[in-house]
C-alpha positions as CSV (number, residue, x, y, z in Angstrom):
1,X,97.4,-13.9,-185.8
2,X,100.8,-15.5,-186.1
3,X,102.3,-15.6,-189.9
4,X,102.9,-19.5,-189.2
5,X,99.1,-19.7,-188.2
6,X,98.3,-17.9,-191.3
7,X,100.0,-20.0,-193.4
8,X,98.3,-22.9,-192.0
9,X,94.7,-21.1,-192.3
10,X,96.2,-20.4,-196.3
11,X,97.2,-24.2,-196.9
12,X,93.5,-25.3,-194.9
13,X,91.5,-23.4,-197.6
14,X,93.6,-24.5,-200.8
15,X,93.4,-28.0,-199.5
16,X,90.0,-28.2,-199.0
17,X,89.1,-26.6,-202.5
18,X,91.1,-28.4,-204.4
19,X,89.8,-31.8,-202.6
20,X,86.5,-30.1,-203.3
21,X,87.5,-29.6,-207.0
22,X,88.8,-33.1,-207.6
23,X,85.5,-34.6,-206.2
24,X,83.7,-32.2,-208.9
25,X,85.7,-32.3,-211.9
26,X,87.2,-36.1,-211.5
27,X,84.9,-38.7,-209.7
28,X,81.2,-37.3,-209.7
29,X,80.9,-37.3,-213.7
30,X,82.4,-40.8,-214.0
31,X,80.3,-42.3,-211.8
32,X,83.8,-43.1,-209.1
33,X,83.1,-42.7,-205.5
34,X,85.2,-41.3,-203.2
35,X,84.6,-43.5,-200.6
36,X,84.2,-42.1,-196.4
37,X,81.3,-39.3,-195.7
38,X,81.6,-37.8,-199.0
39,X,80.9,-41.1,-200.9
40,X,78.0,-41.5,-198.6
41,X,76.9,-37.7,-199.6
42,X,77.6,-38.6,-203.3
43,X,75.0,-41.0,-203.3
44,X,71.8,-38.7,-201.9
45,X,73.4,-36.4,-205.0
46,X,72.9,-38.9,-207.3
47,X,69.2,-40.5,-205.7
48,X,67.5,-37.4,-204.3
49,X,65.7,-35.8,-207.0
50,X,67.1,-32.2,-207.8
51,X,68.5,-29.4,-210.9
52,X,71.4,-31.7,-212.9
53,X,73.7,-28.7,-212.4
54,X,73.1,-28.2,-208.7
55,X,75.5,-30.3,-206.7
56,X,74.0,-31.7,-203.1
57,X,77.2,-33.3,-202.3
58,X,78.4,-30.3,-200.4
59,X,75.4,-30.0,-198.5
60,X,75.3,-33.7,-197.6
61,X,78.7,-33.9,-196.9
62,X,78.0,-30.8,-194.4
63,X,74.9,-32.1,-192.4
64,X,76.7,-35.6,-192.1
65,X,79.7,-34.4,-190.2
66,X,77.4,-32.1,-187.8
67,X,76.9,-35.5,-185.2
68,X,80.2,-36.0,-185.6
69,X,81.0,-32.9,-184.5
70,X,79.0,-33.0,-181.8
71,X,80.3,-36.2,-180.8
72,X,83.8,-35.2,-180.5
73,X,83.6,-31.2,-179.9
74,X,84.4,-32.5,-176.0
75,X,87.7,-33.9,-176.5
76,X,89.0,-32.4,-179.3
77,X,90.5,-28.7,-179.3
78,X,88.8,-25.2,-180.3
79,X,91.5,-24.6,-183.0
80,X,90.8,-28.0,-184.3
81,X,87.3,-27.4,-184.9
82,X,87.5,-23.9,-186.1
83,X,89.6,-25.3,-189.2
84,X,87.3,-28.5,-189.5
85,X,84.6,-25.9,-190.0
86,X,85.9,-23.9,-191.9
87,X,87.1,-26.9,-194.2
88,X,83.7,-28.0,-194.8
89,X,82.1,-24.6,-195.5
90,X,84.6,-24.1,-198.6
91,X,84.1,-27.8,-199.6
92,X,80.4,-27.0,-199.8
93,X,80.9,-24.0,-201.3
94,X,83.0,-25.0,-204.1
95,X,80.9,-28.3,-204.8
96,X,77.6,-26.1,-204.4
97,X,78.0,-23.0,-206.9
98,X,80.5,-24.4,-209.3
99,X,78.2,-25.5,-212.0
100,X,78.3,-29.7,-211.6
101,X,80.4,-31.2,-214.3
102,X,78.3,-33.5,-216.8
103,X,80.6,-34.7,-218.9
104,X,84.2,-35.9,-217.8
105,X,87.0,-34.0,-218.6
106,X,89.3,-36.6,-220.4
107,X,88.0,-39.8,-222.4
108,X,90.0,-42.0,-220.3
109,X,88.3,-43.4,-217.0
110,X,91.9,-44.1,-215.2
111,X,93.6,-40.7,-216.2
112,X,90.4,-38.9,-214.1
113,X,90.8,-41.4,-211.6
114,X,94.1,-40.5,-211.1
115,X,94.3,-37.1,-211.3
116,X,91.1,-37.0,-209.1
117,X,93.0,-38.7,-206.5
118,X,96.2,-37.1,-206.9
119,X,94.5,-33.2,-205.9
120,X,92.3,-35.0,-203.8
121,X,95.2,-36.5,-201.9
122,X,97.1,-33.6,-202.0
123,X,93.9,-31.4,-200.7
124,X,93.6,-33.7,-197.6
125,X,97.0,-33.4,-197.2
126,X,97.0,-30.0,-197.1
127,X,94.1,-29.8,-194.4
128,X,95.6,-32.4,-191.9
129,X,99.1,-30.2,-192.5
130,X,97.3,-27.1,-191.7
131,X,96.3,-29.2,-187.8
132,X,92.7,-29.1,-189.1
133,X,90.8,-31.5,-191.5
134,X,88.2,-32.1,-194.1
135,X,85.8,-33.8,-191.7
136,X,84.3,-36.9,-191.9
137,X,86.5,-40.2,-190.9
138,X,89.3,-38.0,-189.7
139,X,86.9,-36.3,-187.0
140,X,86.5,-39.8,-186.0
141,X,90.0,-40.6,-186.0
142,X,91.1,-37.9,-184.0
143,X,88.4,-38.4,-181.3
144,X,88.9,-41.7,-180.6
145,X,93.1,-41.7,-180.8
146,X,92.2,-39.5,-177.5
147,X,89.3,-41.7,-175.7
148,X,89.9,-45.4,-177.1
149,X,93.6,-45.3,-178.9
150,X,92.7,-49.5,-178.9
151,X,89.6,-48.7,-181.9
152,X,90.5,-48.9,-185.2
153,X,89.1,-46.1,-187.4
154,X,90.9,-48.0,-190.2
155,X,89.1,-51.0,-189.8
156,X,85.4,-49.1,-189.7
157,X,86.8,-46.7,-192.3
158,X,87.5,-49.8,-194.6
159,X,83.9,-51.5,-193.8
160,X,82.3,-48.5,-194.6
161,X,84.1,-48.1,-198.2
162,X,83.6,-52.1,-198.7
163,X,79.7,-51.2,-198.3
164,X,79.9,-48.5,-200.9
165,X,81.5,-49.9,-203.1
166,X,79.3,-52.9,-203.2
167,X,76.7,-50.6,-203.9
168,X,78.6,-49.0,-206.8
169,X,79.2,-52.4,-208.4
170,X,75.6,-53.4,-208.0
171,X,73.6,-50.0,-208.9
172,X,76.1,-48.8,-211.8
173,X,79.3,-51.3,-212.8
174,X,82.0,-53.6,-211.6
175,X,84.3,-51.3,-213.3
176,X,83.0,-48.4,-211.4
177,X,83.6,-49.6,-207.9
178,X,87.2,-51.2,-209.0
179,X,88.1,-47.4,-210.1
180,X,86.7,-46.3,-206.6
181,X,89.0,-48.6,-205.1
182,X,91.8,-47.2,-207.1
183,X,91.1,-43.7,-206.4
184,X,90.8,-44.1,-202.7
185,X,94.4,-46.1,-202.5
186,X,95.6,-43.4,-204.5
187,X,94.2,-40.1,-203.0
188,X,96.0,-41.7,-199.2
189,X,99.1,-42.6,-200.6
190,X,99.1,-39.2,-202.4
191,X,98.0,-37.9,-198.5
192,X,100.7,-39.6,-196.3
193,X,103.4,-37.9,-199.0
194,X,102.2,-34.6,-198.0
195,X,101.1,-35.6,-194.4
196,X,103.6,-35.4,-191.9
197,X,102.6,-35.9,-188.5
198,X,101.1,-39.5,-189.2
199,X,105.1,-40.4,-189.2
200,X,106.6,-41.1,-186.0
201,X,109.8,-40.3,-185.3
202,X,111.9,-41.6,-182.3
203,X,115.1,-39.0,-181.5
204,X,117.7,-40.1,-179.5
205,X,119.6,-36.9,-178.2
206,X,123.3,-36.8,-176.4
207,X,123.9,-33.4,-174.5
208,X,126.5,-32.0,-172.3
209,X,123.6,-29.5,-171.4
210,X,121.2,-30.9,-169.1
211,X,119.0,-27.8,-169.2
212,X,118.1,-29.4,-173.0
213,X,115.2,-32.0,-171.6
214,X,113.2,-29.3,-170.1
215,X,113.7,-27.0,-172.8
216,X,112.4,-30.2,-174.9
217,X,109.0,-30.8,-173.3
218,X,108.6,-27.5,-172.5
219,X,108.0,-26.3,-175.9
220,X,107.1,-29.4,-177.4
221,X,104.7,-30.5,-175.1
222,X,106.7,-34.1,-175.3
223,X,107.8,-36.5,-172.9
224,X,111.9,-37.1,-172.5
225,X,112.9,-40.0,-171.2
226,X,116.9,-39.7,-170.2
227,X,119.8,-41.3,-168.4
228,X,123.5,-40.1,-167.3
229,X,126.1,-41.7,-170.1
230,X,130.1,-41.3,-170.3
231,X,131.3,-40.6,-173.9
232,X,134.3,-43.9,-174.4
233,X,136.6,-41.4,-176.2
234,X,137.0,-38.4,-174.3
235,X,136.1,-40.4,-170.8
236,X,133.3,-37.1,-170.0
237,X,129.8,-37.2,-168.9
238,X,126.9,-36.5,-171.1
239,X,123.0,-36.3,-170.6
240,X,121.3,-39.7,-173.3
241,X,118.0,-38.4,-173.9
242,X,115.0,-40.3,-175.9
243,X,111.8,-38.4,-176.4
244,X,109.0,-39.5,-179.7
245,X,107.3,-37.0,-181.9
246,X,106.4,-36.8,-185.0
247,X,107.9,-35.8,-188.3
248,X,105.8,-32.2,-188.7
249,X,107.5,-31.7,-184.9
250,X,111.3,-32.2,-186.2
251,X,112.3,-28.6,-187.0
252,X,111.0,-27.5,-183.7
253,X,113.0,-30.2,-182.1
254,X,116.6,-29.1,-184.0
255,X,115.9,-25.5,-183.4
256,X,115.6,-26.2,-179.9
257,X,118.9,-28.3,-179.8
258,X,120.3,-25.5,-181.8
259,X,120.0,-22.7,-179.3
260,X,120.9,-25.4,-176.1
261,X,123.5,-27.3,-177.5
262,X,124.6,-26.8,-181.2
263,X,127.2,-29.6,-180.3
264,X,124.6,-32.3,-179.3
265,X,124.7,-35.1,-181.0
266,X,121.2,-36.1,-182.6
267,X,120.0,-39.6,-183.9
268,X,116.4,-39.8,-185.7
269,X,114.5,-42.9,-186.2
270,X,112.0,-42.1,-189.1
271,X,108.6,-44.8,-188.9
272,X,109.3,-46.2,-185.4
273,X,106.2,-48.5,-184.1
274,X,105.3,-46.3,-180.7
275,X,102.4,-48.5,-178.5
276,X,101.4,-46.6,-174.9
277,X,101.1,-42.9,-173.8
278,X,102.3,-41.2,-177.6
279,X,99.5,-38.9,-178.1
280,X,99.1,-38.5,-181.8
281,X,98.3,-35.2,-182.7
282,X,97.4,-33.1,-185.8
């Protein structure tokens, strides 16, 4: 195994104990929900009859995802799934022995709302950076940004939150679902920070070496789009390539212009709007 794939199989476990450990010690015992597949498992904990210092959220959370996964094994990759796997065995196994937490940790509702959301955040984070995930929603979003890139996970993501915590306003508080709300905002702000490759980045290269395009989309796996140019200063001809990637993909891209053309001149575009065949990736 590769020490960069490694790294990532290092970052995939962390993250998805520590988003394990923030559902544990920061939402469960003030009544917060999470929101997604794991709010949904949160509630079977708290209905389904069982020890008080067993968790079933782990469980739950793990027999959910399985018709997800086999909805989208198809058309997603091997690795992809290994990690996802993976992912959700240590989530159930760091919800499922760790004695459940009874009483919150600090007094104050927000301060465990927010520092539930911040590891959580940074857990997720740490599972999409790792080109796996920590199931649920993101299976879905993955799957269907390769079979119907016109759905909107967001929008059933949102509708399925907006259900749950209705719920949580009705069966425990209004205050409870508010602080759901909070931690949910939270946790995927926290995520995009440590997230990458959900940020789209359009370079704009200018080469003397035309060899540089097919070095490009040969070991990025990215279209270049390019066109001859004339540089007004020096009167010489130069290679104008465009190609889109995102932001996890940047080192490989400068690396590459370093050993073709250390001299190229490079222009990035951080957050640009890309609509046709950008494949997303993880």
């Amino acid at each position: 195994m590769e020490k960069n794939e490694t790294i990532k199989y290092m970052q995939l476990i962390f993250g998805s104990a520590l988003f394990a450990l923030s559902i544990n010690m920061f939402v469960t015992p003030n009544n917060i929900n999470s929101g997604g597949i794991v709010g949904i498992a949160q509630l079977f904990d708290y209905f389904i009859p069982h020890s008080a210092t067993f968790d079933l959220t782990g469980i739950v959370n793990a027999l959910l995802n399985v018709p997800l996964f086999i909805l989208a094994i198809r058309t997603i990759s091997k690795r992809f799934c290994v990690k996802t796997i993976i992912s959700i065995i240590v989530q159930t196994l760091t919800l499922s022995i760790l004695p459940k937490t009874q009483i919150p940790i600090m007094e104050d509702l927000l301060s465990n709302c927010l520092i539930g959301a911040i590891l959580g955040g940074i857990g997720i984070g740490f599972c999409l950076r790792s080109s796996g995930c920590a199931g649920g929603m993101d299976i879905l979003g993955v799957y269907f940004s390769k079979t119907r890139p016109d759905f909107s996970v967001g929008k059933l993501s949102i509708l399925l939150n907006v259900i749950l915590f209705s719920f949580c306003a009705f069966e425990w508080s209004l205050e409870s679902s508010l602080y759901s709300i909070i931690y949910v905002a939270v946790m995927y702000f926290v995520c995009d920070r440590i997230h990458y490759q959900n940020i789209n980045i359009a370079a704009t290269i200018f080469t003397k070496e035309e060899t540089l395009k097919n070095e490009i989309m040969e070991r990025t796996g990215r279209g270049v789009t390019y066109w001859n140019g004339k540089g007004a200063y020096t009167d010489t001809d130069l290679f104008v390539l465009v190609t889109c990637l995102n932001k996890y993909e940047i080192r490989r891209l400068k690396k590459i212009i370093e050993e073709v053309d250390p001299h190229a001149f490079v222009i990035l575009n951080e957050g640009s709007s890309i609509t046709g065949g950008f494949e997303k990736r993880l």
